[in-house]
Residue frames as qw, qx, qy, qz and C-alpha x, y, z in Angstrom:
[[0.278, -0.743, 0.547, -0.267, 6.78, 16.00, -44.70],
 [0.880, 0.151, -0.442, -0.092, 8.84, 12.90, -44.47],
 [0.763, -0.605, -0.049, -0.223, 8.69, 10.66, -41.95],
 [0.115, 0.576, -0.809, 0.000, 12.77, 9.24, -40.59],
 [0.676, -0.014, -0.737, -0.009, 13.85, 5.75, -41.10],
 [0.427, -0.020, -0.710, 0.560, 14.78, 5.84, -36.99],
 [0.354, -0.663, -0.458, -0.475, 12.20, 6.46, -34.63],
 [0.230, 0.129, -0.537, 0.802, 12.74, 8.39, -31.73],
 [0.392, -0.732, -0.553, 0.061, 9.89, 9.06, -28.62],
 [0.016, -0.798, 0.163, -0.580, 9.58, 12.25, -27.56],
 [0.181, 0.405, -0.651, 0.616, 11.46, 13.17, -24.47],
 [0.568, -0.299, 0.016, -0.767, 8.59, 13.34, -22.80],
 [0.897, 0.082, -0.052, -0.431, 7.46, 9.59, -23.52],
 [0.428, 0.576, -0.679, 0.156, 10.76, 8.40, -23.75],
 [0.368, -0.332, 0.622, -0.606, 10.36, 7.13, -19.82],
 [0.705, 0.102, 0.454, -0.535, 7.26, 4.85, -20.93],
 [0.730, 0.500, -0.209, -0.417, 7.95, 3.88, -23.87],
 [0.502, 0.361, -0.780, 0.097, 8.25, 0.30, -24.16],
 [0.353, -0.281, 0.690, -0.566, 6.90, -0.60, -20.58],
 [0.835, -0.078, 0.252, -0.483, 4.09, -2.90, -20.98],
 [0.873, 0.256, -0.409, -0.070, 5.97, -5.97, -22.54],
 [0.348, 0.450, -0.586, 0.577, 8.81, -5.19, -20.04],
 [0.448, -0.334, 0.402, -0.725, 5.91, -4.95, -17.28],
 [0.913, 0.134, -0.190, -0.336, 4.62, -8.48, -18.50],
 [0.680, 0.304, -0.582, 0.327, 8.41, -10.28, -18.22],
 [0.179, 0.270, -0.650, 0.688, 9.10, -8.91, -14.98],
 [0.795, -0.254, 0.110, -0.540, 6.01, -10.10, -13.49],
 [0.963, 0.139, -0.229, -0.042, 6.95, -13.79, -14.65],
 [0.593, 0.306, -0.576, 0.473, 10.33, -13.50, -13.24],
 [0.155, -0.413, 0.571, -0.693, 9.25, -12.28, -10.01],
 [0.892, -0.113, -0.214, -0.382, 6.65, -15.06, -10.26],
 [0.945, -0.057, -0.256, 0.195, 8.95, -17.94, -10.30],
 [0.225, 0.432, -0.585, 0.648, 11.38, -16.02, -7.69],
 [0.586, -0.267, 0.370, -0.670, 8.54, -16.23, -5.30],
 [0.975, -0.056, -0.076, -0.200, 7.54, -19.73, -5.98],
 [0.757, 0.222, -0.522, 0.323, 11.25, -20.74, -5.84],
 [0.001, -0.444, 0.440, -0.781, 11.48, -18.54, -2.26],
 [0.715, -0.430, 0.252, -0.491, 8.48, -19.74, -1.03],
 [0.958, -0.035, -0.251, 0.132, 9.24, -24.13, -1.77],
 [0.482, 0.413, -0.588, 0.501, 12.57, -23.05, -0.08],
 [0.423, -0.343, 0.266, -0.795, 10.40, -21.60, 3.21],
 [0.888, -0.096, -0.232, -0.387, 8.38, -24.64, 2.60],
 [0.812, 0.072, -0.553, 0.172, 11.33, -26.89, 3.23],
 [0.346, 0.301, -0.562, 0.688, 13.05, -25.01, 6.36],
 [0.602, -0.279, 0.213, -0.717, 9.67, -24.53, 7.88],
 [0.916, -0.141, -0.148, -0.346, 9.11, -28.18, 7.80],
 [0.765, -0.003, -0.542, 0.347, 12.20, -29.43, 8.97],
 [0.041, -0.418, 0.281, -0.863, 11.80, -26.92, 11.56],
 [0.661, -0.081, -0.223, -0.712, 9.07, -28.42, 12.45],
 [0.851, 0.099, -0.515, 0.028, 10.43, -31.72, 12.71],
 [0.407, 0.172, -0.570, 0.693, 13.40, -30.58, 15.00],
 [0.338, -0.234, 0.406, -0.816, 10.65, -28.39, 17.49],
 [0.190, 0.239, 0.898, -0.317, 8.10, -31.82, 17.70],
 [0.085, 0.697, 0.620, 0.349, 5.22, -29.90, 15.27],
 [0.054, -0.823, -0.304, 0.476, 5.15, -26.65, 17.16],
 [0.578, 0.262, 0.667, 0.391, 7.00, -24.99, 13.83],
 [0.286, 0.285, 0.853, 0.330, 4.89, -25.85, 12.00],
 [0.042, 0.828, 0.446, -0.337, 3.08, -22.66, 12.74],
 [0.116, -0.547, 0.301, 0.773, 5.38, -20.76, 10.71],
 [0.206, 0.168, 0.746, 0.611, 3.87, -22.21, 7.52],
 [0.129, 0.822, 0.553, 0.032, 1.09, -19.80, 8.01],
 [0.016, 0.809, -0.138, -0.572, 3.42, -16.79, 6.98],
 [0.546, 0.039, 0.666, 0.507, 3.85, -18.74, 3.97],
 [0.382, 0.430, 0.642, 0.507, 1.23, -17.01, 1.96],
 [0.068, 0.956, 0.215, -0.187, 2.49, -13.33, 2.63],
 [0.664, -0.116, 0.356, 0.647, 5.49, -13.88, 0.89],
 [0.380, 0.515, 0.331, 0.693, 4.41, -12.28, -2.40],
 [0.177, -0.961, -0.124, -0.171, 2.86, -8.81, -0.04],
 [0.612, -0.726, 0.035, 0.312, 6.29, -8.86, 1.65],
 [0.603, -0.150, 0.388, 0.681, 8.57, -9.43, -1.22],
 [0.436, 0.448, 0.303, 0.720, 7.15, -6.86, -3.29],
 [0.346, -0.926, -0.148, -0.013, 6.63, -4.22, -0.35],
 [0.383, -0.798, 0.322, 0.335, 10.32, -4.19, 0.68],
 [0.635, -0.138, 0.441, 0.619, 12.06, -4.64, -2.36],
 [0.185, 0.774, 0.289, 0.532, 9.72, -1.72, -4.06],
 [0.342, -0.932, -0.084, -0.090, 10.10, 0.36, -1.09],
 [0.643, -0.686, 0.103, 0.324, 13.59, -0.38, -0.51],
 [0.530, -0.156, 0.512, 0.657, 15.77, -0.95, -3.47],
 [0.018, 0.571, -0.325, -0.754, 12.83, 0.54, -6.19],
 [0.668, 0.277, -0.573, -0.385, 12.52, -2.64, -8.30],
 [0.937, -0.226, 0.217, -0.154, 12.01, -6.11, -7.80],
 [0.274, -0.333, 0.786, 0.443, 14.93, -8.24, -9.43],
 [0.467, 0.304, 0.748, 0.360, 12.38, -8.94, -12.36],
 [0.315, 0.932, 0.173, 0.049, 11.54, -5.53, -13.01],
 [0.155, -0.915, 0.186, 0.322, 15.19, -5.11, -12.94],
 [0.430, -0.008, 0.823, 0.371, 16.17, -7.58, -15.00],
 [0.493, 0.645, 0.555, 0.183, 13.48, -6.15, -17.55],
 [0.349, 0.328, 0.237, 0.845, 14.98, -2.59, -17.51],
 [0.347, -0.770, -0.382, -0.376, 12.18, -1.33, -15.05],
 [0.252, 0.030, -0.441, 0.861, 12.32, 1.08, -12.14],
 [0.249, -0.727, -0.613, -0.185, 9.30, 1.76, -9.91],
 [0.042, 0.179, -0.020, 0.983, 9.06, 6.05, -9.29],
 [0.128, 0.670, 0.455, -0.572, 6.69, 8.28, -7.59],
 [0.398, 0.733, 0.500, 0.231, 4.82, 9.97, -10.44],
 [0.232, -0.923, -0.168, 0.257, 5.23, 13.20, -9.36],
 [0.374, -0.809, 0.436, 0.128, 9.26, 13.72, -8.46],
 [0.829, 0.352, -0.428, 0.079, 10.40, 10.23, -10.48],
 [0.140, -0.559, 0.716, -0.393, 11.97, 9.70, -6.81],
 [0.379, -0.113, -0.914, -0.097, 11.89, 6.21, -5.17],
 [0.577, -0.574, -0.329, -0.479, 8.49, 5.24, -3.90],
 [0.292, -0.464, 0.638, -0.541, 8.34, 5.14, 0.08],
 [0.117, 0.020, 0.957, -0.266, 7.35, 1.91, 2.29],
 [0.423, 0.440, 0.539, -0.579, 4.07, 3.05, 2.52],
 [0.557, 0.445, 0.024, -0.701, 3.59, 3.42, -0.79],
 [0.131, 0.215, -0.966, -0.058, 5.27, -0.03, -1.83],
 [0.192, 0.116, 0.895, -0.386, 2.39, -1.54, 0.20],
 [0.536, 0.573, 0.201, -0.587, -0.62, 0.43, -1.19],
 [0.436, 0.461, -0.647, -0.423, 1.07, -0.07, -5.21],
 [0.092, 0.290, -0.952, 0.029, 0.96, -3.96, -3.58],
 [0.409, 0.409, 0.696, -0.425, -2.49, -4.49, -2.12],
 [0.455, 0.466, 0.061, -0.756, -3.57, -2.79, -5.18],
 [0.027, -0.395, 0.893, 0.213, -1.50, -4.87, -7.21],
 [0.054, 0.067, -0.996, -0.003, -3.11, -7.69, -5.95],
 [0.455, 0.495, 0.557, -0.487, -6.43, -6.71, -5.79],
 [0.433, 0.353, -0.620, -0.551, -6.41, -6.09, -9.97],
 [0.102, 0.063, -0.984, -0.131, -5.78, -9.91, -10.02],
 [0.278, 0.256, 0.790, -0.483, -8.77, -10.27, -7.43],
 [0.304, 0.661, 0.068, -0.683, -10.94, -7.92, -9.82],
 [0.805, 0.394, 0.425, 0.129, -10.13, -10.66, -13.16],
 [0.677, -0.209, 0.306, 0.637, -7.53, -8.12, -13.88],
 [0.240, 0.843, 0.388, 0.284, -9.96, -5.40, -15.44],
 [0.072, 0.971, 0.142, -0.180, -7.74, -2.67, -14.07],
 [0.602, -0.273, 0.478, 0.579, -4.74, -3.44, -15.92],
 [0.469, 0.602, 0.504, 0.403, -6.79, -2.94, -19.02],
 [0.034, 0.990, 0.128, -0.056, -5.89, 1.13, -18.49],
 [0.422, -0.420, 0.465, 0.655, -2.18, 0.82, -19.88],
 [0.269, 0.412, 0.582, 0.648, -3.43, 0.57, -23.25],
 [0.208, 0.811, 0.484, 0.254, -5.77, 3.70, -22.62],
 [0.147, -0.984, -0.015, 0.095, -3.31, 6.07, -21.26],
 [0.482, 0.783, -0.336, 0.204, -0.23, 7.95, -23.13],
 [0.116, -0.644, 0.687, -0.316, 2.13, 7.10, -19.77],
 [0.659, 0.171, -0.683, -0.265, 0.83, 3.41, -19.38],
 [0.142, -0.396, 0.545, -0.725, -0.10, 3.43, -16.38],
 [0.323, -0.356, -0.873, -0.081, -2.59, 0.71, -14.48],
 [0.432, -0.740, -0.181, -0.483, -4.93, 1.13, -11.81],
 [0.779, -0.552, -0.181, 0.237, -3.00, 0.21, -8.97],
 [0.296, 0.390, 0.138, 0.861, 0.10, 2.94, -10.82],
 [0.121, -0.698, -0.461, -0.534, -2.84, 5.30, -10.40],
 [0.635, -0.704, -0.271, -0.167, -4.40, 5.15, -7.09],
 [0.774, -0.479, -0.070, 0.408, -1.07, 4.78, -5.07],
 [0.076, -0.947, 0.279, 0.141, 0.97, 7.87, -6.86],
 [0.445, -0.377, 0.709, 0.396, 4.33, 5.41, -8.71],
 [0.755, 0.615, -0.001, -0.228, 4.57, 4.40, -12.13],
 [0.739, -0.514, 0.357, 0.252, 6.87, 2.65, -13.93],
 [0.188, 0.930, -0.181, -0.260, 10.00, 3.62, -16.09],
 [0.884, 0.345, -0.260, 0.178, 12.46, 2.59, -18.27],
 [0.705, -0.696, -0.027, 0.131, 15.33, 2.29, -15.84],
 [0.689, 0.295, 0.004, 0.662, 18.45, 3.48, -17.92],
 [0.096, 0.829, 0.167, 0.525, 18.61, 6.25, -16.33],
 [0.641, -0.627, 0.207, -0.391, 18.22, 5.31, -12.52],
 [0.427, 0.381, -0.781, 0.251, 20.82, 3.41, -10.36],
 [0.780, -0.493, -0.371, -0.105, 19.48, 1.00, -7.78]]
């Protein structure tokens, strides 16, 4: 039986296929959105600061829930960050392939960020499942998809 020149993914797979390089970019771009969001925070909090005499200055302790905030309400609200959407990604409830709720934006986020905490061992479970899925994917019920399909 011979094999064609053009490979096609079943229908099936078609959704996943291709995610983990695409899940890699849009990290990095939502990286350096956050670091360019937060030095902007940095600067209006501190001349804020200036103008209130130091009192502020207290706002620079919401500095480092930026990243829990910006990827809660922009998964929960729109779907995608702007770097998974810029990679072609769309973040779905497993289930329904509907968008994920608030609540689960947050969980997919804590988990998120516990991975990192964890040296990043539960990432290592895209490579061992057919839908490519992590542990934080897993636990919280989303997954993510090639987005040609889905309109933000």
């Amino acid at each position: 039986m011979s094999q064609s020149l053009y490979y096609s993914p079943p229908p099936e797979r078609a959704l996943s296929h291709g995610v983990i390089p695409r899940r890699c970019a849009a990290f990095v771009l939502d990286m350096i959105g956050i670091a360019l969001f937060f030095w902007a925070m940095a600067f209006a909090i501190a001349i804020f600061g200036v103008l209130t005499l130091g009192f502020g200055w207290m706002a620079f302790h919401i500095l480092p829930w930026l990243p829990l905030l910006y990827y809660t309400l922009l998964i929960g609200g729109t779907g995608a960050t702007p770097g998974q959407r810029l990679a072609g990604l769309a973040v779905r409830q497993d289930a329904t392939l509907e968008p994920p709720t608030l609540a689960q934006a947050f969980v997919w986020t804590l988990l998120l960020w516990l991975s990192f905490a964890l040296a990043g061992l539960p990432f290592l479970l895209v490579f061992l499942n057919p839908r490519h899925r992590a542990a934080h994917d897993m636990l919280s019920g989303l997954t993510l998809v090639r987005a040609v399909q889905f309109r933000y």
